[in-house]
VOVOFI-386698 format. One record per residue (C-alpha): y, z, x negated; residue number from 0; residue in one letter. Coordinates in pm, 1 decimal, padded with zeros to 6 digits, m for minus. Layout:
BEGIN
+----------+----------+----------+-----+------+
:       c2 :       c3 :       c1 :  nr : rest :
+----------+----------+----------+-----+------+
:        Y :        Z :        X : NUM :    A :
...
+----------+----------+----------+-----+------+
***
This chain:
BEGIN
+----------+----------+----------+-----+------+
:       c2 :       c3 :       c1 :  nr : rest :
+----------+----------+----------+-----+------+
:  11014.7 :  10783.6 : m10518.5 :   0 :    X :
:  11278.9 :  10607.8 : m10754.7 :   1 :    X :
:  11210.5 :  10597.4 : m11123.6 :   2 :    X :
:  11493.9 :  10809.3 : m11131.1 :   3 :    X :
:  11321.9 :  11116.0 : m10944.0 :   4 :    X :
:  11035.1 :  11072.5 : m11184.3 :   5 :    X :
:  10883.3 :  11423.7 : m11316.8 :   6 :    X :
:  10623.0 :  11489.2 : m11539.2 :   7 :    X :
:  10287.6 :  11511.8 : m11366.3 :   8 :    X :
:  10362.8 :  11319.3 : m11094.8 :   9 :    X :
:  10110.7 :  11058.7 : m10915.7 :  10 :    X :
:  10274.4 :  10757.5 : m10885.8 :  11 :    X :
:  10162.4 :  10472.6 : m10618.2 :  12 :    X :
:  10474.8 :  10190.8 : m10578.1 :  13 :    X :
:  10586.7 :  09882.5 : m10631.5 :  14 :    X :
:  10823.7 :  09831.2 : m10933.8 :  15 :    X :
:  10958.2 :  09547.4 : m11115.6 :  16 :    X :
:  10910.4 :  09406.4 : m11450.2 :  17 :    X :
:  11185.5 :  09417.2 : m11631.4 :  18 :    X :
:  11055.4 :  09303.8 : m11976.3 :  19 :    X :
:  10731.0 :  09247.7 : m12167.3 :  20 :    X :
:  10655.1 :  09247.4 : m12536.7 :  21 :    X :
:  10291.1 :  09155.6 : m12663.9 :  22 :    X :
:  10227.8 :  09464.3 : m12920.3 :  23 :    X :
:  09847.1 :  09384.3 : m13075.0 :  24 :    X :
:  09611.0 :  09487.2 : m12876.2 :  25 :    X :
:  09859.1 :  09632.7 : m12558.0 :  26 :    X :
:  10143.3 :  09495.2 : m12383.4 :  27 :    X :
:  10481.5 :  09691.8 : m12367.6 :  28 :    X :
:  10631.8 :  09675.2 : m12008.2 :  29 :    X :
:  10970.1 :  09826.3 : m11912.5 :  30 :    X :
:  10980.4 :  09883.4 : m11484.2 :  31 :    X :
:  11186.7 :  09962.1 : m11279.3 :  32 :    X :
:  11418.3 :  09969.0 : m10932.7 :  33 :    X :
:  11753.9 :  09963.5 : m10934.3 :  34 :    X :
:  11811.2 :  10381.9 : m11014.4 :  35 :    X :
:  11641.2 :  10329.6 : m11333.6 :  36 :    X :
:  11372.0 :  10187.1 : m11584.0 :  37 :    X :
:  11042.7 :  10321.4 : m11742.5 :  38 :    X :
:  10835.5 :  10184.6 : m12037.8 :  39 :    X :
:  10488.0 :  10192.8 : m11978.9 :  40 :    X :
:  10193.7 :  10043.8 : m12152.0 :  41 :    X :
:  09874.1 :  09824.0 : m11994.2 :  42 :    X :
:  09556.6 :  09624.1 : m12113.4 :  43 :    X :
:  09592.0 :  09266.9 : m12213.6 :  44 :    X :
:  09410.0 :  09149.3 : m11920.8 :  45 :    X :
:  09717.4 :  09251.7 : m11708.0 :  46 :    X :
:  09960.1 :  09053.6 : m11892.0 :  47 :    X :
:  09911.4 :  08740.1 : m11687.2 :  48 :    X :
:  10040.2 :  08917.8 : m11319.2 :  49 :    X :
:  10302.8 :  09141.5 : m11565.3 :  50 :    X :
:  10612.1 :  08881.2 : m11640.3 :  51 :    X :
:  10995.2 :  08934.6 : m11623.9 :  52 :    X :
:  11108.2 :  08918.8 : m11233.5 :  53 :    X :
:  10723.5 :  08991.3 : m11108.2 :  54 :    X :
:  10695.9 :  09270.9 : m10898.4 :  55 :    X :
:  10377.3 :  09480.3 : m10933.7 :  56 :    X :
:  10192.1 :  09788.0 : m10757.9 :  57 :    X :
:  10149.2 :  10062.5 : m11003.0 :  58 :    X :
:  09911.6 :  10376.7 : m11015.8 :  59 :    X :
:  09978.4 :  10620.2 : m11298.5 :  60 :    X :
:  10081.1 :  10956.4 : m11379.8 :  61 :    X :
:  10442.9 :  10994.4 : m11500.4 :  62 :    X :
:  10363.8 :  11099.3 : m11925.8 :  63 :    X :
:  10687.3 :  11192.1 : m12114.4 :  64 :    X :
:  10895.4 :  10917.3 : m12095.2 :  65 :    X :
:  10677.9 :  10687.5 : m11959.5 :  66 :    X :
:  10401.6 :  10608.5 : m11712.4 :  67 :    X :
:  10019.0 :  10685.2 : m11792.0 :  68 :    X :
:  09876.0 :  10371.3 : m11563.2 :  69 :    X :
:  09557.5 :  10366.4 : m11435.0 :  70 :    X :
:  09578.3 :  10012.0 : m11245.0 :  71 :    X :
:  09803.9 :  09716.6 : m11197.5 :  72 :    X :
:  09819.0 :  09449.9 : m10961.3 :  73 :    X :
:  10041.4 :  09203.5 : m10832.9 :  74 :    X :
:  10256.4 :  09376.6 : m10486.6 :  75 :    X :
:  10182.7 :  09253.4 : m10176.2 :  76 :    X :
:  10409.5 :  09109.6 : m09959.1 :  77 :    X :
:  10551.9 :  09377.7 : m09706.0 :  78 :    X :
:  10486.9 :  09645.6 : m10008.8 :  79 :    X :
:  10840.8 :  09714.1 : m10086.8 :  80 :    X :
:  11228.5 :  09594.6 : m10027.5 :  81 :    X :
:  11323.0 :  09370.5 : m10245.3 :  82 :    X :
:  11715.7 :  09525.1 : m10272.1 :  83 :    X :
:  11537.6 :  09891.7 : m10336.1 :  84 :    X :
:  11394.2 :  09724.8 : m10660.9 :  85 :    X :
:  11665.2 :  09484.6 : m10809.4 :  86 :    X :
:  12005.5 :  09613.7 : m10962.7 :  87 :    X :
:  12311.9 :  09701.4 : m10747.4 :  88 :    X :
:  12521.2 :  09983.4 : m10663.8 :  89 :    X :
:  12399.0 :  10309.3 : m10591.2 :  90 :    X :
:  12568.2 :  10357.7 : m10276.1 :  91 :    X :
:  12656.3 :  10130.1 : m09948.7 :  92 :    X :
:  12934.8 :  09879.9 : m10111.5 :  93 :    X :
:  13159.0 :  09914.9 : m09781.6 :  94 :    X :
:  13161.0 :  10290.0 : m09808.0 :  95 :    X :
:  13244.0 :  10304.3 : m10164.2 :  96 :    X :
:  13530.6 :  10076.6 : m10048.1 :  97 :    X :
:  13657.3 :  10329.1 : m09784.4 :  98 :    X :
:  13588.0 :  10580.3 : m10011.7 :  99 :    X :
:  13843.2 :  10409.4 : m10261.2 : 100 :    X :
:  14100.1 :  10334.2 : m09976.0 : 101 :    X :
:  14105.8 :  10692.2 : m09915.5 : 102 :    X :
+----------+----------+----------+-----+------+
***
């Protein structure tokens, strides 16, 4: 599911992206995200060392408001996602949107 489809409620298992990290007391402040969109979310200290800008982790959370609710963090596993589904770019195929233009 893209960060983009996100609802409230849902159960959310994927790999996203870190996209930036600010050290707030006693939490760290993440923003995530693939390339439809981004999502603040909030873990432990302790998961600060595997959550830096560029790192791709697996999260497991429930979608709170705005934001994720996560209930674990790790580092993603090779083979765990595409790495052109997570990093900005255009929504659509680039050679279509150029036919598309042509037209």
């Amino acid at each position: 599911m893209r960060v983009r489809e996100f609802a409230e409620g849902a159960e959310i298992h994927q790999p996203l992206l870190v996209r930036g990290v600010e050290r707030s007391g006693d939490h760290v402040r993440l923003v995530l995200g693939d390339r439809s969109g981004s999502v603040p979310v909030v873990v432990a200290p302790a998961a600060e060392h595997i959550c830096r800008p560029g790192a791709v982790v697996f999260v497991t959370g429930t979608v709170s408001g705005a934001q994720i609710t996560v209930h674990a963090v790790r580092e993603a596993r090779d083979g765990e996602y595409v790495h052109e589904d997570l990093h900005d770019g255009p929504a659509h195929d680039p050679d279509q949107m150029e036919r598309d233009l042509r037209e």
